[in-house]
C-alpha positions as a Markdown table, in Angstrom:
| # | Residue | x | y | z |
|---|---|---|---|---|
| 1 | Unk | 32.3 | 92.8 | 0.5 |
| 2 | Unk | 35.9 | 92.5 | 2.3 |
| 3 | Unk | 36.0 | 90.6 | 5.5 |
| 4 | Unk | 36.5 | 92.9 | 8.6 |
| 5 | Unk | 39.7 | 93.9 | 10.1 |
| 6 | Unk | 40.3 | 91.5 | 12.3 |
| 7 | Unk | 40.0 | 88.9 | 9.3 |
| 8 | Unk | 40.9 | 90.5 | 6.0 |
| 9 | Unk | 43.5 | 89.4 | 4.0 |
| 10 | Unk | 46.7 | 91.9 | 3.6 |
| 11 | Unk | 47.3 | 91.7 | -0.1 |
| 12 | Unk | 48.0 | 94.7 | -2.3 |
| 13 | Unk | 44.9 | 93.8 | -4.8 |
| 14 | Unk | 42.3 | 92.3 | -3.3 |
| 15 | Unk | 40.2 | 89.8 | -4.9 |
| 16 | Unk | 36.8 | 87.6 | -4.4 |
| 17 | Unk | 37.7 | 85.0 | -2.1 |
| 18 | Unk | 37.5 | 81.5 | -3.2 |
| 19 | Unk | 36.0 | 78.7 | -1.6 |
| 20 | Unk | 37.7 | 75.6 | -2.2 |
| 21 | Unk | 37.8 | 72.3 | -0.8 |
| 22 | Unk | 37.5 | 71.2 | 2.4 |
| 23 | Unk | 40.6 | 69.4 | 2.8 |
| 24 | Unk | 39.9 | 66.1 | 5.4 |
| 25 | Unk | 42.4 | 64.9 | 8.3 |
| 26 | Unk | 42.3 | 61.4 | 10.1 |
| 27 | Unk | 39.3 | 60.6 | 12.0 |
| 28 | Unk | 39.3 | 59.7 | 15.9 |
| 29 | Unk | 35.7 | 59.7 | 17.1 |
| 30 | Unk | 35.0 | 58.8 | 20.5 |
| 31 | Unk | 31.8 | 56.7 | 21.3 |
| 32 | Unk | 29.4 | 59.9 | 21.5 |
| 33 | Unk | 30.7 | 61.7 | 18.2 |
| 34 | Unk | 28.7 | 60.6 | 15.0 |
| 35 | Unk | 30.4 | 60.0 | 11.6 |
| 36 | Unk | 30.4 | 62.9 | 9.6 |
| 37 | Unk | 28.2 | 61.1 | 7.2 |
| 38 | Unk | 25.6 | 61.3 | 9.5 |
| 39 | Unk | 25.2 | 64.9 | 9.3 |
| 40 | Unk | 26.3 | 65.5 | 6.1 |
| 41 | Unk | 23.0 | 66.6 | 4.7 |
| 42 | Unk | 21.5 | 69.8 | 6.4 |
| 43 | Unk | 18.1 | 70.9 | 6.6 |
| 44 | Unk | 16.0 | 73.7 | 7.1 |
| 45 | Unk | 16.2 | 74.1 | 11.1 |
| 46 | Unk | 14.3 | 77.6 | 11.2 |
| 47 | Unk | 15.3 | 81.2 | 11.1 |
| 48 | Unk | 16.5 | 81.0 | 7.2 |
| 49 | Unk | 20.0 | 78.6 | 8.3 |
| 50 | Unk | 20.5 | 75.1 | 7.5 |
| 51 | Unk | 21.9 | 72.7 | 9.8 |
| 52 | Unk | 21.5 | 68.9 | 10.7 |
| 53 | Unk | 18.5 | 67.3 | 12.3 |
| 54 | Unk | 18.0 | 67.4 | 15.8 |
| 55 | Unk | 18.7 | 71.2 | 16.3 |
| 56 | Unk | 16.6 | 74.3 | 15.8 |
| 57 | Unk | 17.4 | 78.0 | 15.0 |
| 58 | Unk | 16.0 | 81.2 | 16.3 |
| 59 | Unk | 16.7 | 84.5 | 15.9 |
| 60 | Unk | 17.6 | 85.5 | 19.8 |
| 61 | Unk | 17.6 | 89.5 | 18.8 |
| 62 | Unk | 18.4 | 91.8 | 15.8 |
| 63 | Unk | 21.7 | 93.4 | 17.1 |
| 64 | Unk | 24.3 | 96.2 | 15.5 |
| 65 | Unk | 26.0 | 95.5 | 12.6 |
| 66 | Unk | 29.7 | 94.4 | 12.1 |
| 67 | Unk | 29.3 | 92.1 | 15.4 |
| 68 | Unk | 32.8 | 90.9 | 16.1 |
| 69 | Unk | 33.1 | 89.4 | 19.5 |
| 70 | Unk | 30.6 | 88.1 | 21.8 |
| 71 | Unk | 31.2 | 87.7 | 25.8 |
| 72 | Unk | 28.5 | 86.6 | 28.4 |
| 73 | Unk | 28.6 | 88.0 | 31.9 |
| 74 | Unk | 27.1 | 85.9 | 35.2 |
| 75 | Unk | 23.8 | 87.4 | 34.7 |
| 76 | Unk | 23.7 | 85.4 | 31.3 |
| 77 | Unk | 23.7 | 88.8 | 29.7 |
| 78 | Unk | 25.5 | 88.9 | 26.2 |
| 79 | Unk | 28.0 | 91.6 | 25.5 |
| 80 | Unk | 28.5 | 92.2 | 21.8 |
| 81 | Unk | 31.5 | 94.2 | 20.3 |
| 82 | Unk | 31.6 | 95.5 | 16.9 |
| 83 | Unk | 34.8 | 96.1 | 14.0 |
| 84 | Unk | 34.3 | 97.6 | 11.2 |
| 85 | Unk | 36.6 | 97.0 | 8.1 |
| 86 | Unk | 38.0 | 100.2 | 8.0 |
| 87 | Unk | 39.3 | 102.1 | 11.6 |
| 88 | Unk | 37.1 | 105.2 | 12.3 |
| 89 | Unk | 37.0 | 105.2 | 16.1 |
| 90 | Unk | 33.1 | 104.4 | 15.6 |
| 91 | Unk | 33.2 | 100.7 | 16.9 |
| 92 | Unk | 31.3 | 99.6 | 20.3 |
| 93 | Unk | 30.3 | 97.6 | 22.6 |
| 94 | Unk | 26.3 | 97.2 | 23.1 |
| 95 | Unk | 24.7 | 94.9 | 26.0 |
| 96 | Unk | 21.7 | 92.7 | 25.4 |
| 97 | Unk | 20.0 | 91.6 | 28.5 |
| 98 | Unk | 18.0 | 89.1 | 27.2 |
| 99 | Unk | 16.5 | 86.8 | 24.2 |
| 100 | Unk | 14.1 | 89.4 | 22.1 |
| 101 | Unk | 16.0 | 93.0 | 23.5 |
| 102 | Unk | 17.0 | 95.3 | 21.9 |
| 103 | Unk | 21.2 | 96.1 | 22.2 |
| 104 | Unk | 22.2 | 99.0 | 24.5 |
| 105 | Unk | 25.5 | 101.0 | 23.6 |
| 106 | Unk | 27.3 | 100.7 | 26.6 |
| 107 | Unk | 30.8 | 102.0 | 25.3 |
| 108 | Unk | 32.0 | 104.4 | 22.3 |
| 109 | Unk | 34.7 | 105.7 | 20.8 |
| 110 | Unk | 36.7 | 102.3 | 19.9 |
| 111 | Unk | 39.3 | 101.1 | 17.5 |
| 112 | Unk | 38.9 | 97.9 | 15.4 |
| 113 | Unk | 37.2 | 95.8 | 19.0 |
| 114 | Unk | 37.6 | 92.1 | 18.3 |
| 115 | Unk | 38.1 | 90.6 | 21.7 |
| 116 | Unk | 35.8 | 90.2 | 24.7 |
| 117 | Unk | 36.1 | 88.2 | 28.0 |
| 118 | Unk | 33.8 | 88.3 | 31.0 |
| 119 | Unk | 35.8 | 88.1 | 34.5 |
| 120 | Unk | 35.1 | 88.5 | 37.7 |
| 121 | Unk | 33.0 | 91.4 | 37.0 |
| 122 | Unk | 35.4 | 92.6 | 34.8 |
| 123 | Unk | 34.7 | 93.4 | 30.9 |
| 124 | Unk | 38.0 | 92.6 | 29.1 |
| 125 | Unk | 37.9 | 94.4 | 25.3 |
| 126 | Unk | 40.9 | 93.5 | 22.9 |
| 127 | Unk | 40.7 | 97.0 | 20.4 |
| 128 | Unk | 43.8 | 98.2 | 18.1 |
| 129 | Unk | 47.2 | 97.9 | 20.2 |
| 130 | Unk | 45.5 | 97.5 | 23.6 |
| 131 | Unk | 43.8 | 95.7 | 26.3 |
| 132 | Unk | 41.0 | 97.7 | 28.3 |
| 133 | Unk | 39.5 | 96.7 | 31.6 |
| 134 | Unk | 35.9 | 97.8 | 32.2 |
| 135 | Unk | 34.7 | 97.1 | 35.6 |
| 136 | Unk | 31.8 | 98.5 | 38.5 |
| 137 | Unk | 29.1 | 98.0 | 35.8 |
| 138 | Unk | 25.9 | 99.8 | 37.2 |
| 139 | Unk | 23.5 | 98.9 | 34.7 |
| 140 | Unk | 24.3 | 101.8 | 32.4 |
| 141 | Unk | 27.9 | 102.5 | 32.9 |
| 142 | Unk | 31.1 | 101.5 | 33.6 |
| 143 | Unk | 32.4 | 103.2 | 37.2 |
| 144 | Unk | 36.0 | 102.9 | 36.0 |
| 145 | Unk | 38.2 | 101.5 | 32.7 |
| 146 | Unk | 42.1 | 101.0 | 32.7 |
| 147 | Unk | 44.4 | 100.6 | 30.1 |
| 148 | Unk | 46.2 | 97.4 | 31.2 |
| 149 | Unk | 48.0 | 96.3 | 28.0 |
| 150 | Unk | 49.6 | 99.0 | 25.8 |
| 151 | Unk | 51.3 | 97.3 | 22.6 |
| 152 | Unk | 53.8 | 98.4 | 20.1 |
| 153 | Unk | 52.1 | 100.9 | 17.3 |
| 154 | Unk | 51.7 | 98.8 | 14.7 |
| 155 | Unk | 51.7 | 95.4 | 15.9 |
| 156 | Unk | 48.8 | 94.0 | 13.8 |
| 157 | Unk | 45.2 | 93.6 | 14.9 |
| 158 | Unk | 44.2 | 92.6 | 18.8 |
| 159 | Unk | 41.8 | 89.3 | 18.0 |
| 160 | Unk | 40.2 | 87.0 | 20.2 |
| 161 | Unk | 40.6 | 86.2 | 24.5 |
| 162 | Unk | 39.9 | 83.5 | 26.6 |
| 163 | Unk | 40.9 | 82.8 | 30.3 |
| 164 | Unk | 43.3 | 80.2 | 31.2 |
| 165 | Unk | 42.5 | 77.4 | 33.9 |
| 166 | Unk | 46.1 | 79.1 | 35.2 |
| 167 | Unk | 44.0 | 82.6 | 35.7 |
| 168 | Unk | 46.0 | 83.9 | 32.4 |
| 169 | Unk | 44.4 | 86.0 | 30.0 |
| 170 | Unk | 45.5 | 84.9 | 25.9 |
| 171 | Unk | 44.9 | 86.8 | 23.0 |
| 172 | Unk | 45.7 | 86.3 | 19.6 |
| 173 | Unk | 47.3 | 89.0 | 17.6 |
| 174 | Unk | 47.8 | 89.2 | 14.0 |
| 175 | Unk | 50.8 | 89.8 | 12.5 |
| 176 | Unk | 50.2 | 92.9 | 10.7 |
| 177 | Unk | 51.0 | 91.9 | 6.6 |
| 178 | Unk | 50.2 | 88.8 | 4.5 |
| 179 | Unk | 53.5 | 87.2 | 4.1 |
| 180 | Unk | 56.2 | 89.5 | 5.4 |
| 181 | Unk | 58.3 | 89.0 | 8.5 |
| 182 | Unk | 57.2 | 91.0 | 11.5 |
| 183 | Unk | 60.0 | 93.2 | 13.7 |
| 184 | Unk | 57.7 | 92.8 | 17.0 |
| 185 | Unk | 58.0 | 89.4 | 19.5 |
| 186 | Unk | 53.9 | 90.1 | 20.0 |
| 187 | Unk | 52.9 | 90.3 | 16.2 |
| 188 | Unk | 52.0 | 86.7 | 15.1 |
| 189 | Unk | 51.6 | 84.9 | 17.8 |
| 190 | Unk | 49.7 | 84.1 | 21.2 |
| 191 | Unk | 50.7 | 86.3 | 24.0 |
| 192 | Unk | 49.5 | 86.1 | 27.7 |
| 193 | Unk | 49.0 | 88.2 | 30.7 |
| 194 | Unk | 47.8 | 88.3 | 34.3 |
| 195 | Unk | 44.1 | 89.7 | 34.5 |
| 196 | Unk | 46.0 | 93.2 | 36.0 |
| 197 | Unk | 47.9 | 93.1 | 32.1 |
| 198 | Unk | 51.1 | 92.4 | 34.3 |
| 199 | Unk | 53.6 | 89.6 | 32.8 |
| 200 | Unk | 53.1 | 89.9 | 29.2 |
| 201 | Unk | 54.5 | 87.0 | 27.3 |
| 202 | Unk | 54.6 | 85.5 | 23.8 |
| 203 | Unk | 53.2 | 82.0 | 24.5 |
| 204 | Unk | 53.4 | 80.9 | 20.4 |
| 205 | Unk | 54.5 | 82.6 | 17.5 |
| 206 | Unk | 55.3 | 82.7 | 13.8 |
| 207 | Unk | 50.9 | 82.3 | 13.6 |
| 208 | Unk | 49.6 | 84.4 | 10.3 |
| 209 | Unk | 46.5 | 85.6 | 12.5 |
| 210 | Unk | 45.2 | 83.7 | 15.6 |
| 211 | Unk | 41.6 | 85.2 | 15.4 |
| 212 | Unk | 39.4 | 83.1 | 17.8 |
| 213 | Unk | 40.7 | 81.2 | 20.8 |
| 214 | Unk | 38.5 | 78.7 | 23.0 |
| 215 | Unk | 39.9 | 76.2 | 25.6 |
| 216 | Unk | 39.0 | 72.5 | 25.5 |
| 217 | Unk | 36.1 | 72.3 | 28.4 |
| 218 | Unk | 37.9 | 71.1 | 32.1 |
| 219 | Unk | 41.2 | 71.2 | 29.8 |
| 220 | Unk | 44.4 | 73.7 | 29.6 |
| 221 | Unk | 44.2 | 72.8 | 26.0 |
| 222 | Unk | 43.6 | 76.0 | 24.1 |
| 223 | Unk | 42.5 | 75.9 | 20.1 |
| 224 | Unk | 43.0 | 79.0 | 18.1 |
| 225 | Unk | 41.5 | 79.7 | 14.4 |
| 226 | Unk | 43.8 | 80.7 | 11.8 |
| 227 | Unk | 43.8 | 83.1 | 8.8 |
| 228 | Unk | 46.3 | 82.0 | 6.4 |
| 229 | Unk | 48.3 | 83.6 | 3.6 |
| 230 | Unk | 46.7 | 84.7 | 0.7 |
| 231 | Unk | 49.9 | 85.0 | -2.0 |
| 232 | Unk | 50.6 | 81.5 | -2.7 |
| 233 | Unk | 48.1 | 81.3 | -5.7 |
| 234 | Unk | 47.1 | 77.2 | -6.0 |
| 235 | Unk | 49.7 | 76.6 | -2.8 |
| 236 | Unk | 47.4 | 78.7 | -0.5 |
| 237 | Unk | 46.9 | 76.2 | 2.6 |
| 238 | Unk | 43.6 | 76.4 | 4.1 |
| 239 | Unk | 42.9 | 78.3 | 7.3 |
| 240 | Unk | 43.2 | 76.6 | 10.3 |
| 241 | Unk | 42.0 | 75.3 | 13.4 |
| 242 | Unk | 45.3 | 74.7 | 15.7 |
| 243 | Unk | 45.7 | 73.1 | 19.4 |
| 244 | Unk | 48.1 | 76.1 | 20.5 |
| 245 | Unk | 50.7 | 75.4 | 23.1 |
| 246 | Unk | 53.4 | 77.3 | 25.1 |
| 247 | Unk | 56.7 | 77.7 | 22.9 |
| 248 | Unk | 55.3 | 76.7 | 19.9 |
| 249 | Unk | 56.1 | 78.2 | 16.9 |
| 250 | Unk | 53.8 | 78.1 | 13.4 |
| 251 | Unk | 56.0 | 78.6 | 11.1 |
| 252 | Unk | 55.1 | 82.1 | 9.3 |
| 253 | Unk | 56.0 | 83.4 | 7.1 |
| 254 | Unk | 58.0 | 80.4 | 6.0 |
| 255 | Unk | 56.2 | 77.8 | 6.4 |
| 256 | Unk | 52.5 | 77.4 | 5.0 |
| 257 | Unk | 52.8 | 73.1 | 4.8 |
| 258 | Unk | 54.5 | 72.9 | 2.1 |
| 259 | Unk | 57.1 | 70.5 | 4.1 |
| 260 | Unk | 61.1 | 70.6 | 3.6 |
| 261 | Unk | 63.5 | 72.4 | 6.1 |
| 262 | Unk | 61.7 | 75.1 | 6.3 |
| 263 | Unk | 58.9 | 73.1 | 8.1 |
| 264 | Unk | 61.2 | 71.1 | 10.6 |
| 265 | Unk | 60.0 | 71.4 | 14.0 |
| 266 | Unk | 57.1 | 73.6 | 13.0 |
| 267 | Unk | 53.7 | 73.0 | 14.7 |
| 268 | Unk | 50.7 | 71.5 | 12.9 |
| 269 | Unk | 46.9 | 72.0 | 12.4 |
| 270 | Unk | 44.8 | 70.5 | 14.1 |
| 271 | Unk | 42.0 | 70.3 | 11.0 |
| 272 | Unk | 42.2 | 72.1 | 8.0 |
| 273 | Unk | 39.3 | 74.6 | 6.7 |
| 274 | Unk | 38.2 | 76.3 | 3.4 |
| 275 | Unk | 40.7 | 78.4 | 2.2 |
| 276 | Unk | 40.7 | 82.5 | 1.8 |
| 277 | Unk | 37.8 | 81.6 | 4.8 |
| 278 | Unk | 38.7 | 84.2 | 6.6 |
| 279 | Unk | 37.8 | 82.2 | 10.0 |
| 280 | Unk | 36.8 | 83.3 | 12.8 |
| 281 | Unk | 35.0 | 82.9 | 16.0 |
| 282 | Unk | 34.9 | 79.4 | 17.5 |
| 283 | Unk | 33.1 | 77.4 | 20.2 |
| 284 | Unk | 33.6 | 73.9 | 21.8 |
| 285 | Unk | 31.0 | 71.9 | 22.8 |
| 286 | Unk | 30.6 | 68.6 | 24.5 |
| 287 | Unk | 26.9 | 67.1 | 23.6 |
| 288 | Unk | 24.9 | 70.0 | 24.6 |
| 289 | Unk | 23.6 | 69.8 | 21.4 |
| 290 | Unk | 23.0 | 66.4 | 20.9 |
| 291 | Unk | 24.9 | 63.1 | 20.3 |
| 292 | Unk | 24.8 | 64.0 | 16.4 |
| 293 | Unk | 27.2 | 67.3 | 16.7 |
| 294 | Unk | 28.9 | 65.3 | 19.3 |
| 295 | Unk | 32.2 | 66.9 | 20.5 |
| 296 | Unk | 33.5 | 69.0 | 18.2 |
| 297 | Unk | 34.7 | 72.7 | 17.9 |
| 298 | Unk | 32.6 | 75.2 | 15.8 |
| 299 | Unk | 34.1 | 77.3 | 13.3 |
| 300 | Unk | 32.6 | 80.4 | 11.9 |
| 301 | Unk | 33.6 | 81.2 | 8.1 |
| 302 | Unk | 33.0 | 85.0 | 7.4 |
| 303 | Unk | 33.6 | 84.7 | 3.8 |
| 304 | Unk | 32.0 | 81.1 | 3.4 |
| 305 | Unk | 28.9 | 82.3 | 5.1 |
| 306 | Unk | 29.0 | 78.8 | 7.0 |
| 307 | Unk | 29.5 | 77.6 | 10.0 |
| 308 | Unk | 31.8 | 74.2 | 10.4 |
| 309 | Unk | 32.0 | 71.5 | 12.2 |
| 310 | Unk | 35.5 | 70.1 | 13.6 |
| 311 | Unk | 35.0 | 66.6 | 15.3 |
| 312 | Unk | 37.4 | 67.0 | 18.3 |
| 313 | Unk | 38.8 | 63.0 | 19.7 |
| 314 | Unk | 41.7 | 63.0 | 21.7 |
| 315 | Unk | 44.5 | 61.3 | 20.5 |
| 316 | Unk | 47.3 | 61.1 | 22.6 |
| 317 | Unk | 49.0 | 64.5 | 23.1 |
| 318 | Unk | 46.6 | 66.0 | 20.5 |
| 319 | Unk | 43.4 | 65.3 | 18.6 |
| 320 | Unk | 42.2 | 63.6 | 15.5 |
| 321 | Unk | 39.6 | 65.7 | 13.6 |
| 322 | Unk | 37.1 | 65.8 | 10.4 |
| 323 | Unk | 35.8 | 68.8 | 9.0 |
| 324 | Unk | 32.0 | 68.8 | 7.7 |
| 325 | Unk | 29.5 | 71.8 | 7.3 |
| 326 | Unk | 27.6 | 72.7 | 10.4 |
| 327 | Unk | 25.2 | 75.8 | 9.4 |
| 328 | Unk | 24.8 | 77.6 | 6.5 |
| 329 | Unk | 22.7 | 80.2 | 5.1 |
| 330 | Unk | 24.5 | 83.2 | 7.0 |
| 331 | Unk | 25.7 | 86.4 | 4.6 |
| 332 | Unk | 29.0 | 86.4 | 7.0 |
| 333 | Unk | 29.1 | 84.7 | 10.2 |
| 334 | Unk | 31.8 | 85.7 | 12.9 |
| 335 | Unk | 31.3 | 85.7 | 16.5 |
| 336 | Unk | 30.3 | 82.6 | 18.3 |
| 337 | Unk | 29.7 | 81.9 | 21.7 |
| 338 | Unk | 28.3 | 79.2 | 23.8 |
| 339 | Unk | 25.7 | 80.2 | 26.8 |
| 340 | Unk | 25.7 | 78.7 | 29.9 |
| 341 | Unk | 22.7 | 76.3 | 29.2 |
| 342 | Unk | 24.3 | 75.0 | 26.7 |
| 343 | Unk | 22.9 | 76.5 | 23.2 |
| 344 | Unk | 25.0 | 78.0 | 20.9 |
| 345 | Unk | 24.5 | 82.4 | 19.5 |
| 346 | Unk | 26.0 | 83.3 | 16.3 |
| 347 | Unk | 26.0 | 86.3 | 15.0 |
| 348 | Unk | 26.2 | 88.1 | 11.2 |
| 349 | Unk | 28.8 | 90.2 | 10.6 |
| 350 | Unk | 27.1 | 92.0 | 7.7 |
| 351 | Unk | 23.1 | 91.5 | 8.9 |
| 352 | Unk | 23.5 | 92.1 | 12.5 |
| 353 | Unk | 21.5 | 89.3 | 13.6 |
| 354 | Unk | 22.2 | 87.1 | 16.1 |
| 355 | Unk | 20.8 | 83.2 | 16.2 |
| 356 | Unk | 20.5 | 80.7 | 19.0 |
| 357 | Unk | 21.2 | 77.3 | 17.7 |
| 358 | Unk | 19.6 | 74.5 | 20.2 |
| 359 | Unk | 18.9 | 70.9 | 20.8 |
| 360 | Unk | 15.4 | 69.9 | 19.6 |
């Protein structure tokens, strides 16, 4: 099985993806975030998944499959948008309005959807070369949708959004080859926009695929996961987990941290991840699942079929991390979401079902 679009890999042959080595960075806990030691080995924690004591999982409903992108609105309703791995037109976006319901198909007709965001009322849907605005929801349908960010053709694939504490909407776009050098400012790179799509601006660049984005809670620090290249052989880096910042630039495809000149000046990871992981969504939480998860971001691995854990202290102007499994037993996990009261819905890519990780 190849990942999906918004997370395959652009080489010529493709070929099973490899799980290597979680590769460990310095760790900074704070006084609430465990060692990783302490949840090192997982258990059986329901629904088929293995995760660390203290939290349980359920299956919250069977949903389409493909699932790519999850947003909830402020009836705690979860919107659930689906990419398949090749572009047909026949993606979604379904609507579940509760825990046990089954998913309504809400809209049709769409291209490769991998970004969702809830405002105001507003359903924001990142699909191939666009931004659409979905608003007047009645229950059934949409009273009106508006094209409000119209990208180059070819730019690479529209990923993840999240809303800024400035009132900006990011999203991360993929530059559109494995290693090549892309002709547009927006391919590559974290580009930003007033919720009308007015403003459009490259906030970081020279990024292989910035696929999930989630902001630091009561923070303007925004974290990004990263797909990397695939064409280095035994110099693949692993994908990534990276605080993004305005004017940054990542290096691509130049620079994979390998060091030398060709890395001067270039931004680094934040923690490092299993390589050919093909990450993906990502959620931050602050002890709503317990002082043994801690703070930490969690990173869904489609081709890993995990779920990771990424220890998140600050440290200065950035943040010390360790990487150690979170959930596994998943065929291909991708979107990730955190609901209001604090537990946590993942969803498989290939199964269609969606779990609700909570404290015990």
């Amino acid at each position: 099985m190849r990942p999906p679009v918004g997370t395959r890999r652009s080489r010529a042959t493709r070929v099973l993806l490899l799980i290597v080595a979680v590769a460990l960075l310095a760790v900074g806990c704070g006084a609430d975030t465990p060692t990783p030691a302490s949840i090192d080995t997982l258990v059986d924690i329901g629904a088929g998944l293995q995760g660390p004591t203290g939290v349980k999982a359920t299956v919250y409903t069977q949903g389409p499959e493909k699932q790519a992108a999850y947003a909830v609105d402020d009836k705690g309703q979860l919107w659930i948008a689906t990419a398949d791995y090749t572009d047909s037109g026949s993606d979604a976006v379904y609507l579940v309005t509760q825990s046990g319901a089954a998913p309504t198909r809400v809209i049709s007709g769409l291209h490769t959807a991998l970004g969702l965001l809830w405002r105001d009322g507003t359903l924001y849907v990142s699909s191939k070369e666009r931004v659409d605005a979905y608003s007047g929801f009645d229950g059934t349908t949409f009273a009106s949708t508006t094209e409000i960010v119209a990208l180059p053709v070819g730019v690479g694939e529209n990923n993840g959004l999240a809303l800024g504490p400035d009132g900006r909407i990011r999203l991360g776009i993929s530059a559109p080859c494995d290693h090549c050098t892309p002709t547009s400012p927006y391919s590559g790179a974290v580009v930003s926009f007033l919720p009308d799509g007015r403003d459009l601006r490259v906030d970081a660049s020279a990024i292989r695929a910035p696929i999930g984005l989630a902001y630091y809670p009561g923070s303007a620090d925004l974290f990004a996961t990263m797909n990397q290249r695939d064409d280095l052989g035994d110099a693949t880096p692993g994908d990534a987990l990276g605080l993004v910042q305005t004017g940054q630039r990542w290096g691509f495809p130049d620079c994979y941290g390998q060091g030398g000149d060709v890395c001067a000046g270039v931004a680094t990871a934040t923690a490092t991840l299993d390589a050919h992981a093909a990450v993906g969504g990502v959620a931050i939480v602050t002890g709503q699942l317990g002082p043994r998860v801690g703070t930490a971001a969690l990173v869904a691995e489609w081709s890993a079929g995990k779920v990771q854990r990424v220890t998140l202290a600050i440290d200065g102007a950035s943040y010390a991390a360790t990487v150690t499994p979170f959930l596994t037993g998943f065929t291909n996990p991708l979107p990730i979401i955190q609901r209001a009261d604090g537990t946590l819905l993942v969803g498989d890519w290939s199964t269609g079902t969606i779990y609700q990780i909570a404290q015990t």
